[in-house]
SERO-4910 file (N, C-alpha, C, O; in steps of 0.05 Angstrom, whole numbers):
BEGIN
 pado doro    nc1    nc2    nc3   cac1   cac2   cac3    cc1    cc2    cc3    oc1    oc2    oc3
  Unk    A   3999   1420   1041   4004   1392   1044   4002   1384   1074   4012   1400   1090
  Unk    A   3991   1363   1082   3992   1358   1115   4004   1340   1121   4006   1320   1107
  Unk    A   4015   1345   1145   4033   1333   1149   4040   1303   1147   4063   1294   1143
  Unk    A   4011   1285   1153   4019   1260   1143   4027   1254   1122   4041   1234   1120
  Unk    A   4021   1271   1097   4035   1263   1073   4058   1277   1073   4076   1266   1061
  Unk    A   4063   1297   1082   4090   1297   1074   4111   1277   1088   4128   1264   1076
  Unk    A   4107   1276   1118   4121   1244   1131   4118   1222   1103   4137   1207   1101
  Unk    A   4099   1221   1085   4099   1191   1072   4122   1194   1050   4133   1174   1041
  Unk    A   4129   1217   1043   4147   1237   1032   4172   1239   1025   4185   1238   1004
  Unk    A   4177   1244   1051   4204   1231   1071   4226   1210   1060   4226   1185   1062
  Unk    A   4243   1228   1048   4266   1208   1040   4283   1198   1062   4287   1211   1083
  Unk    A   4294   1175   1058   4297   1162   1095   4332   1172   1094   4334   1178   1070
  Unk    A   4357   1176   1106   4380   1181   1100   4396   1160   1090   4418   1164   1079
  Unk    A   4384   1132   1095   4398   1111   1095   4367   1090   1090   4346   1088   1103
  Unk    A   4376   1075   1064   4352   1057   1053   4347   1030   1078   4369   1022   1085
  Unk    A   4329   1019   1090   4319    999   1106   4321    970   1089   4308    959   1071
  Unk    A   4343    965   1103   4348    927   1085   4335    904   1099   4348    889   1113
  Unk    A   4312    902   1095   4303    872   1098   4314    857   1100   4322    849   1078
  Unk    A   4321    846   1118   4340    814   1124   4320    798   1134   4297    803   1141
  Unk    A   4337    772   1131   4328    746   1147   4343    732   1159   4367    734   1154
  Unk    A   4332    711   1180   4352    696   1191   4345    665   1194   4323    655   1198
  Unk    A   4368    652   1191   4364    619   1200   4381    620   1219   4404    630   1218
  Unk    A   4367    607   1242   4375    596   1257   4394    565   1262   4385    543   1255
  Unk    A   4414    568   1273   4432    540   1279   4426    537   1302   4428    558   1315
  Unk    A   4416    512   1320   4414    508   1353   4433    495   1361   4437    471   1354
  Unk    A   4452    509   1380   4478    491   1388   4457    484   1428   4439    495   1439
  Unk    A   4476    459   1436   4460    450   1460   4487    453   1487   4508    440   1489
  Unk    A   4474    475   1504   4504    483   1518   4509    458   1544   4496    439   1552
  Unk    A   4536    471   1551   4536    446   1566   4518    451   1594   4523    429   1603
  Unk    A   4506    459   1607   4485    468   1624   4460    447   1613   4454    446   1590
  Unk    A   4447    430   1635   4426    415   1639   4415    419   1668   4428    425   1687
  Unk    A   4392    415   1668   4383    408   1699   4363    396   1702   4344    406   1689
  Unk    A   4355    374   1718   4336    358   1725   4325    357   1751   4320    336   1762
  Unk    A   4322    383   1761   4316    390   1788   4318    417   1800   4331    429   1784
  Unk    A   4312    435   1822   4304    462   1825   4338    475   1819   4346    491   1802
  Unk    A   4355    453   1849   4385    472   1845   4400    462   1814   4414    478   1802
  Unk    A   4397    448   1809   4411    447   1782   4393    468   1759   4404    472   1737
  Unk    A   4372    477   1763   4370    490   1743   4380    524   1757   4387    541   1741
  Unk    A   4380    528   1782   4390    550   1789   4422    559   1776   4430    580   1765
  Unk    A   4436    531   1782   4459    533   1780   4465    536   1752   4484    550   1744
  Unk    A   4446    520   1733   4456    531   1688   4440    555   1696   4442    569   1676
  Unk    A   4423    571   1716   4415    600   1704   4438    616   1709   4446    634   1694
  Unk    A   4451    607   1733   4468    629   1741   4492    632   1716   4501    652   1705
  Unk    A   4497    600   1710   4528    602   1695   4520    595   1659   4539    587   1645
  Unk    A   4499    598   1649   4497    591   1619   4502    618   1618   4505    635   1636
  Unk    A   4503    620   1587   4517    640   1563   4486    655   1560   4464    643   1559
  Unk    A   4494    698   1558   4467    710   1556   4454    694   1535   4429    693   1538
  Unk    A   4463    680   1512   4450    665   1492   4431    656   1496   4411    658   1482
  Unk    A   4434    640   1521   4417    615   1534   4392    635   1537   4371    638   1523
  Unk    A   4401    648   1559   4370    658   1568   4358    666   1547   4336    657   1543
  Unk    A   4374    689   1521   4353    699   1497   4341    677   1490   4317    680   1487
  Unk    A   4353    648   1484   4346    626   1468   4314    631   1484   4295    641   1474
  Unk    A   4316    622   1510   4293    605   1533   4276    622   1531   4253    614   1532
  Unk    A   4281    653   1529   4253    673   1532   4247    684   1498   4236    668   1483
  Unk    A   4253    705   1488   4250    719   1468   4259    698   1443   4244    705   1425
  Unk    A   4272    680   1434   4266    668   1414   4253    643   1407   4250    629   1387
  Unk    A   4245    643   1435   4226    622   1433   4194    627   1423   4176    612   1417
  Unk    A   4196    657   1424   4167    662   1406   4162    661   1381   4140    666   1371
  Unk    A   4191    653   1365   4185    646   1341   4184    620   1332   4182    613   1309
  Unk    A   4187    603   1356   4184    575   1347   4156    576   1349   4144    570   1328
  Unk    A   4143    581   1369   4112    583   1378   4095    608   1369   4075    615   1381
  Unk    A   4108    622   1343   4098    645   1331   4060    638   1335   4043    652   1346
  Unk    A   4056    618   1323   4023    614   1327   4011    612   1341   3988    606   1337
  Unk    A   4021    615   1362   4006    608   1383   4005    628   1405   4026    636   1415
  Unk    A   3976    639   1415   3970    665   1421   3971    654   1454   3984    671   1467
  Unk    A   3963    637   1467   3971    632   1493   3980    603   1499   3982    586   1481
  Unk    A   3985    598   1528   4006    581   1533   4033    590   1553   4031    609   1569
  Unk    A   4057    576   1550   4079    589   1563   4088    604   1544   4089    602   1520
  Unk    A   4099    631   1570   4112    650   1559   4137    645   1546   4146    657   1526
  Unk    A   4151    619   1564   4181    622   1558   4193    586   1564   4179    571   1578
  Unk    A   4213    579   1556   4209    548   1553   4222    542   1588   4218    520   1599
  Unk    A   4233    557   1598   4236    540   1639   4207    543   1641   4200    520   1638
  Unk    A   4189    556   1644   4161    558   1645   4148    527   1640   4137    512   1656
  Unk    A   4153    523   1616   4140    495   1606   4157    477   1614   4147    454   1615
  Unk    A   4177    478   1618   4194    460   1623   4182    442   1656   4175    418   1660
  Unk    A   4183    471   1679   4179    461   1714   4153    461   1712   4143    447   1729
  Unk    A   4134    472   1695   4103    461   1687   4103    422   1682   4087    407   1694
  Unk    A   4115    416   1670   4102    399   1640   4115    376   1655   4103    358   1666
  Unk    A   4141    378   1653   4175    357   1659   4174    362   1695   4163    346   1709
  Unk    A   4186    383   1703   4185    371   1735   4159    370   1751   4155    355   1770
  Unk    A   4144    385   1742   4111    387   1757   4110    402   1777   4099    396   1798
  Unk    A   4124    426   1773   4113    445   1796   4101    461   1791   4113    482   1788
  Unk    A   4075    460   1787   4061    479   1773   4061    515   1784   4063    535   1770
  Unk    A   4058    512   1812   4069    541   1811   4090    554   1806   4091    579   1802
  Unk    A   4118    534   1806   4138    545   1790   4131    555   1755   4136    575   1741
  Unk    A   4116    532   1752   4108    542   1725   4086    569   1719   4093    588   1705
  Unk    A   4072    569   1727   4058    586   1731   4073    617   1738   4065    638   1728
  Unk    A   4096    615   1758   4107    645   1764   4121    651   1735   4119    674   1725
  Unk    A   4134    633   1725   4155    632   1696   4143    642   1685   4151    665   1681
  Unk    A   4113    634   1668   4091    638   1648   4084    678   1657   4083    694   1638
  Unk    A   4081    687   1685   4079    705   1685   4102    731   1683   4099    754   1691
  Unk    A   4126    720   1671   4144    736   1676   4145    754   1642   4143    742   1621
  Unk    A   4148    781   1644   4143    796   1617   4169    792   1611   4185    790   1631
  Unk    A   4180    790   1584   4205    795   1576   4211    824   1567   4234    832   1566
  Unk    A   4193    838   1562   4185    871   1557   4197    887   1576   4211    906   1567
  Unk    A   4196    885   1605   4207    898   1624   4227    907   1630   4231    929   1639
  Unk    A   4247    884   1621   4276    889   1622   4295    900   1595   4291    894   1571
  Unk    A   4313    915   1606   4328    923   1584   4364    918   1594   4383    933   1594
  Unk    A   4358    886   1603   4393    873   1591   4379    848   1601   4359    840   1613
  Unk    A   4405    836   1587   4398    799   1600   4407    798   1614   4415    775   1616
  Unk    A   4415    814   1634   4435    811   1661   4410    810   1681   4406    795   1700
  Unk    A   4395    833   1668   4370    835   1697   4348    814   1692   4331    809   1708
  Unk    A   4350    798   1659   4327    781   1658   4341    765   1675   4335    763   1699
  Unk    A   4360    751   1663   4381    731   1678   4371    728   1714   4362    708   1726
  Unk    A   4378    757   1723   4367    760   1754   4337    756   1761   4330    745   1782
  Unk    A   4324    762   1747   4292    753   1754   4291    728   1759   4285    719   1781
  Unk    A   4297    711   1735   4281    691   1737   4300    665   1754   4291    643   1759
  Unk    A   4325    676   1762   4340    663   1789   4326    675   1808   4318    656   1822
  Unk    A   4318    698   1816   4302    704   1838   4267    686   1842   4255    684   1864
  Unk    A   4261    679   1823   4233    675   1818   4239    636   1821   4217    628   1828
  Unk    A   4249    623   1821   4258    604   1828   4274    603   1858   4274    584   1872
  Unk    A   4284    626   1863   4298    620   1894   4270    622   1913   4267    608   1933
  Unk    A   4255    638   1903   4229    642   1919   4217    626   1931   4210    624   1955
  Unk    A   4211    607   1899   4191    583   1894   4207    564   1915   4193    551   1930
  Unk    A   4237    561   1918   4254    539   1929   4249    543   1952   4247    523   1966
  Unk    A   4248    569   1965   4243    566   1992   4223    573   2007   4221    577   2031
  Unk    A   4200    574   1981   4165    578   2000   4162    545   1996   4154    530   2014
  Unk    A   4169    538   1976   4156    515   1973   4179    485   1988   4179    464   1975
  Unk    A   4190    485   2002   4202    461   2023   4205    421   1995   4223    407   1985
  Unk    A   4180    423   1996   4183    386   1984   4191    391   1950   4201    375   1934
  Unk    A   4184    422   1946   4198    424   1918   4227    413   1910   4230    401   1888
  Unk    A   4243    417   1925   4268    399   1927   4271    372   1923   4289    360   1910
  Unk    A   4255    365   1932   4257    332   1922   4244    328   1893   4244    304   1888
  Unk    A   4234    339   1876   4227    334   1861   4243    339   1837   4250    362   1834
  Unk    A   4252    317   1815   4267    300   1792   4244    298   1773   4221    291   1774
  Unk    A   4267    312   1749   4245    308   1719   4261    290   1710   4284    291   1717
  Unk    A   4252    268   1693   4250    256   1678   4269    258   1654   4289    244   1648
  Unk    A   4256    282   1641   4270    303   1620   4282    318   1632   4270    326   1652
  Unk    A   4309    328   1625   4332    341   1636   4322    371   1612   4311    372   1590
  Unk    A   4330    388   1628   4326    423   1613   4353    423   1606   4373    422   1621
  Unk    A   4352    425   1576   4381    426   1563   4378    457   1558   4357    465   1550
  Unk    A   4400    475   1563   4406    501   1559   4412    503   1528   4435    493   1523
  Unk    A   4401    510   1511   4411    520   1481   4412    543   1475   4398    561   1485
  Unk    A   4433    546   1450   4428    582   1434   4428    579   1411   4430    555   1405
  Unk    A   4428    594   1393   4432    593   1364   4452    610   1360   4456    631   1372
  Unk    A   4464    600   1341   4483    619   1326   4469    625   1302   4459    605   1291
  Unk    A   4463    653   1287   4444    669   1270   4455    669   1249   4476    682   1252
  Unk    A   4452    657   1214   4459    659   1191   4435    684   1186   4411    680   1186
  Unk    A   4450    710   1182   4432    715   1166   4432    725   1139   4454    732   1131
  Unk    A   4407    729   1119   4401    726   1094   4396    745   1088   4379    754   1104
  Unk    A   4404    763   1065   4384    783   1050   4353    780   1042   4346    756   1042
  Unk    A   4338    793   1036   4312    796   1027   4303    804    993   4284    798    978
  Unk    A   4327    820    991   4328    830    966   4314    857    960   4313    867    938
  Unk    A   4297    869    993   4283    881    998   4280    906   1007   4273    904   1031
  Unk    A   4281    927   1001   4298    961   1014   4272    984   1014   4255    985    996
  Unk    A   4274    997   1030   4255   1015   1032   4276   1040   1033   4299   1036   1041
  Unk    A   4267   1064   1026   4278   1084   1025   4256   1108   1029   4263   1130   1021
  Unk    A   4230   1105   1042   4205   1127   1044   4183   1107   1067   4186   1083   1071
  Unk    A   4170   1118   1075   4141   1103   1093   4135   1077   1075   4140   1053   1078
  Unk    A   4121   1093   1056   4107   1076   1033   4119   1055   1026   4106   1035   1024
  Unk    A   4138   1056   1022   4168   1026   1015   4172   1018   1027   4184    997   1020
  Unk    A   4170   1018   1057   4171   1001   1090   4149    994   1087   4145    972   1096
  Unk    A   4125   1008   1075   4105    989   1085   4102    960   1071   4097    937   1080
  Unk    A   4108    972   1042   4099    945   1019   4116    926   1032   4105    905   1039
  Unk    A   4141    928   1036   4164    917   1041   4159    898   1069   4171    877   1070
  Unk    A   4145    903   1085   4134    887   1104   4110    870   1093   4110    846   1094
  Unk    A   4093    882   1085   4069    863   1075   4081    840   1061   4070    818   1065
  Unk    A   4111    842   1037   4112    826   1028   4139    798   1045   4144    777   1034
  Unk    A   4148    802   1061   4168    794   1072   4169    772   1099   4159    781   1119
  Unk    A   4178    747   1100   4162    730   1117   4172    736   1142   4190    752   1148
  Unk    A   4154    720   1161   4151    730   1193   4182    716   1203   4184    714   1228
  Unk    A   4206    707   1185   4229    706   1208   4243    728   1200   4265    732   1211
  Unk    A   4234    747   1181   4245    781   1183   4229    792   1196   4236    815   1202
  Unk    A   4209    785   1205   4200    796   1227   4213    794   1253   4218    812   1269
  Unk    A   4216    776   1254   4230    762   1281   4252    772   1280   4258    788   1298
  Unk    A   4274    764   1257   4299    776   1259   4298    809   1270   4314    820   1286
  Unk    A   4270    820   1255   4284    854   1270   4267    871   1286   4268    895   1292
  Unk    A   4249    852   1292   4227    859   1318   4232    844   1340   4225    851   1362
  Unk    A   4245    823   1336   4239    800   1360   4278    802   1367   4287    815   1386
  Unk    A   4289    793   1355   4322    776   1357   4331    800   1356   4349    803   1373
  Unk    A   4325    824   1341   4342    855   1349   4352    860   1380   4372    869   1390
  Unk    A   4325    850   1391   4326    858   1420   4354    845   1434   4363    855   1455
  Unk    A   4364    828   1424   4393    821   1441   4413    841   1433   4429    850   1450
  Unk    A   4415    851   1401   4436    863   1387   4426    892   1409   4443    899   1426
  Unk    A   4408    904   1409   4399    919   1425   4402    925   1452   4399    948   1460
  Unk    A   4408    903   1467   4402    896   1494   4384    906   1494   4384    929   1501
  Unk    A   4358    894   1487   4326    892   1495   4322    910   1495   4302    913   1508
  Unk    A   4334    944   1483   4315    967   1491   4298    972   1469   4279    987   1470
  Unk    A   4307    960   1448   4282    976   1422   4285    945   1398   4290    921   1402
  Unk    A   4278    960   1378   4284    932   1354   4288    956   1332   4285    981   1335
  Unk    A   4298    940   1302   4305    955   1284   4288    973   1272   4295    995   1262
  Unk    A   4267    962   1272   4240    991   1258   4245   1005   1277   4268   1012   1274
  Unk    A   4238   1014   1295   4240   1031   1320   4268   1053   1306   4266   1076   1299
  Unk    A   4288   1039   1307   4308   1055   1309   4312   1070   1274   4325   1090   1270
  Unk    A   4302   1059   1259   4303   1065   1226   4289   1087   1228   4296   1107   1215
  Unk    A   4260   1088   1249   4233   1100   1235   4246   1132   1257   4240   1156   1251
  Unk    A   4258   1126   1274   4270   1144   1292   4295   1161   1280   4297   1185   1284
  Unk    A   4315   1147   1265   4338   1160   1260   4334   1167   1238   4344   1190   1235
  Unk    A   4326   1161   1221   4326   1156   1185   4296   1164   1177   4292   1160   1153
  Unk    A   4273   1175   1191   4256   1185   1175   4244   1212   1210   4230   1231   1204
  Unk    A   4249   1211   1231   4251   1227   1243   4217   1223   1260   4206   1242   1271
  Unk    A   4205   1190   1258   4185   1192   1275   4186   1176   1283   4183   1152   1277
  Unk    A   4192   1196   1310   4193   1194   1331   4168   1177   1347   4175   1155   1356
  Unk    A   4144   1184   1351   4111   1177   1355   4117   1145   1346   4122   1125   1361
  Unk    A   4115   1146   1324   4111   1120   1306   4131   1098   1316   4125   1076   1309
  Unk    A   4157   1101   1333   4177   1085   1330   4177   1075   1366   4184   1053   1374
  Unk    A   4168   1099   1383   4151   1091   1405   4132   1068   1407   4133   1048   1422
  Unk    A   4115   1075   1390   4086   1058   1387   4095   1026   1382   4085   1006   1392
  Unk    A   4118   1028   1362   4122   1001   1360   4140    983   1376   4142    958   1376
  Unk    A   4153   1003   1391   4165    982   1405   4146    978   1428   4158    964   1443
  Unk    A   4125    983   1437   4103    985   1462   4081    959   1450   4060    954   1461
  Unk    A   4090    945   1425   4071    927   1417   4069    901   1425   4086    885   1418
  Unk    A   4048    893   1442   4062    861   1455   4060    838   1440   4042    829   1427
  Unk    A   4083    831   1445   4093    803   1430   4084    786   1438   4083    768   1422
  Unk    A   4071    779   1467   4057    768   1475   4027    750   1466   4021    727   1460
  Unk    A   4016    770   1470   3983    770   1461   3981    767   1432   3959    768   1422
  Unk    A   4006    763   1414   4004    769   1381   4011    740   1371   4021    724   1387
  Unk    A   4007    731   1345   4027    720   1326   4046    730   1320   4050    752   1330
  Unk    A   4064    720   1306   4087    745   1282   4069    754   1258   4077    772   1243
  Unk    A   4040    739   1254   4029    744   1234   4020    775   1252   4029    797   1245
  Unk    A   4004    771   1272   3995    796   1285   4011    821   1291   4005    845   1290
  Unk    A   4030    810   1297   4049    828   1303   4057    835   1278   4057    860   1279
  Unk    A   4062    830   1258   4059    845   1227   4036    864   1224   4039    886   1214
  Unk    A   4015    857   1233   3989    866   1238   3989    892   1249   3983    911   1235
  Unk    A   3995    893   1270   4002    916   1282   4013    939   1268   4007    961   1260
  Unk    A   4041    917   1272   4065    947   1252   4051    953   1230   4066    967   1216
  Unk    A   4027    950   1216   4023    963   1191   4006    987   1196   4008   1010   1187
  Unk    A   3979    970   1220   3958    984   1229   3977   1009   1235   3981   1024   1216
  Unk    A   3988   1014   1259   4012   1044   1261   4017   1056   1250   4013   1080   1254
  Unk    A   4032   1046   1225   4046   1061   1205   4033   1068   1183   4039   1087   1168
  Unk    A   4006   1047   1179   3995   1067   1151   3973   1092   1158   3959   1105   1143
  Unk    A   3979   1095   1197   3959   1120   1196   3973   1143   1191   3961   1163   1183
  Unk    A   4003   1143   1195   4028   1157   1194   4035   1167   1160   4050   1185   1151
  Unk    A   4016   1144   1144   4030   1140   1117   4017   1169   1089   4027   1169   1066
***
């Protein structure tokens, strides 16, 4: 027998529960309509905020393969008009980091920069005020369990892209950004290792959630 089939084989120790999540958007008290007021909600909003502003904002914009990375990006783009502010935002990876303490620190550094190469940036007032939000997470069963490769796989094909999100994308806070839930299932509970690497190295970026489903299958059914 070789080894990929027997990996497909593989009884897992603990069955993989498909969940889902709805989202609630609460609006914090943090606003800013200008460079130091938005310095000042980065420094003092809730880690929420930032997950809200970077990493769950790709599932509002799941379809959409380019554009801003992250909503301060579109925000000092679009609303105050600094486009190179916007532009440094848009290039910031959320991949890099593994806590919201050090995203938190980037993108106050990446704005102190902009504040003091750029002098007349200061005077400049949006219109639209950047309201800081988070969600608080209901989440839902699937009805959906894998207990082998083969049962994670079907089990993804059939399951919509905010279980994707819930445990590829929104894991990453329960996580502090170092992995997501396949990663750690396909690692603890079926023992591959390879396979659970690969997926967390998949960019969220450059994908849909449809693509990014895409992916996790392409991986796993060479494994399967």
């Amino acid at each position: 027998m070789s080894s990929t089939s027997s990996v497909g084989l593989t009884q897992a120790r603990t069955p993989f529960e498909f969940k889902s999540a709805a989202p609630l958007l609460f609006i914090e008290r943090e606003q800013a309509r200008n460079l130091e007021e938005l310095l000042h909600a980065l420094k003092t909003c809730p880690d929420a905020s930032i997950f809200q502003h970077t990493f769950r904002t790709l599932e509002e914009h799941h379809f959409i393969k380019e554009g801003f990375s992250n909503d301060f990006a579109q925000w000092a783009y679009t609303d105050l008009r600094e486009v190179g502010l916007g532009e440094r935002l848009t290039g910031l990876d959320v991949r890099e980091f593994t806590s919201i303490a050090k995203l938190r620190e980037r993108l106050i550094q990446i704005v102190e920069e902009f504040r003091d190469a750029t002098p007349s940036a200061k005077d400049s007032v949006s219109k639209t005020p950047f309201y800081f939000c988070s969600s608080k997470i209901t989440v839902l069963p699937t009805q959906r369990s894998a207990k082998n490769l083969p049962e994670f796989i079907e089990g993804l094909k059939q399951v919509s892209i905010h279980s994707i999100h819930y445990h590829f994308i929104e894991a990453r806070l329960r996580r502090e950004l170092e992995t997501n839930d396949f990663s750690i299932w396909f690692r603890r509970d079926l023992g591959m290792e390879k396979e659970a690497k690969r997926l967390n190295q998949i960019d969220i970026y450059t994908s849909t959630l449809e693509g990014v489903r895409r992916k996790i299958l392409q991986t796993l059914q060479g494994a399967a």
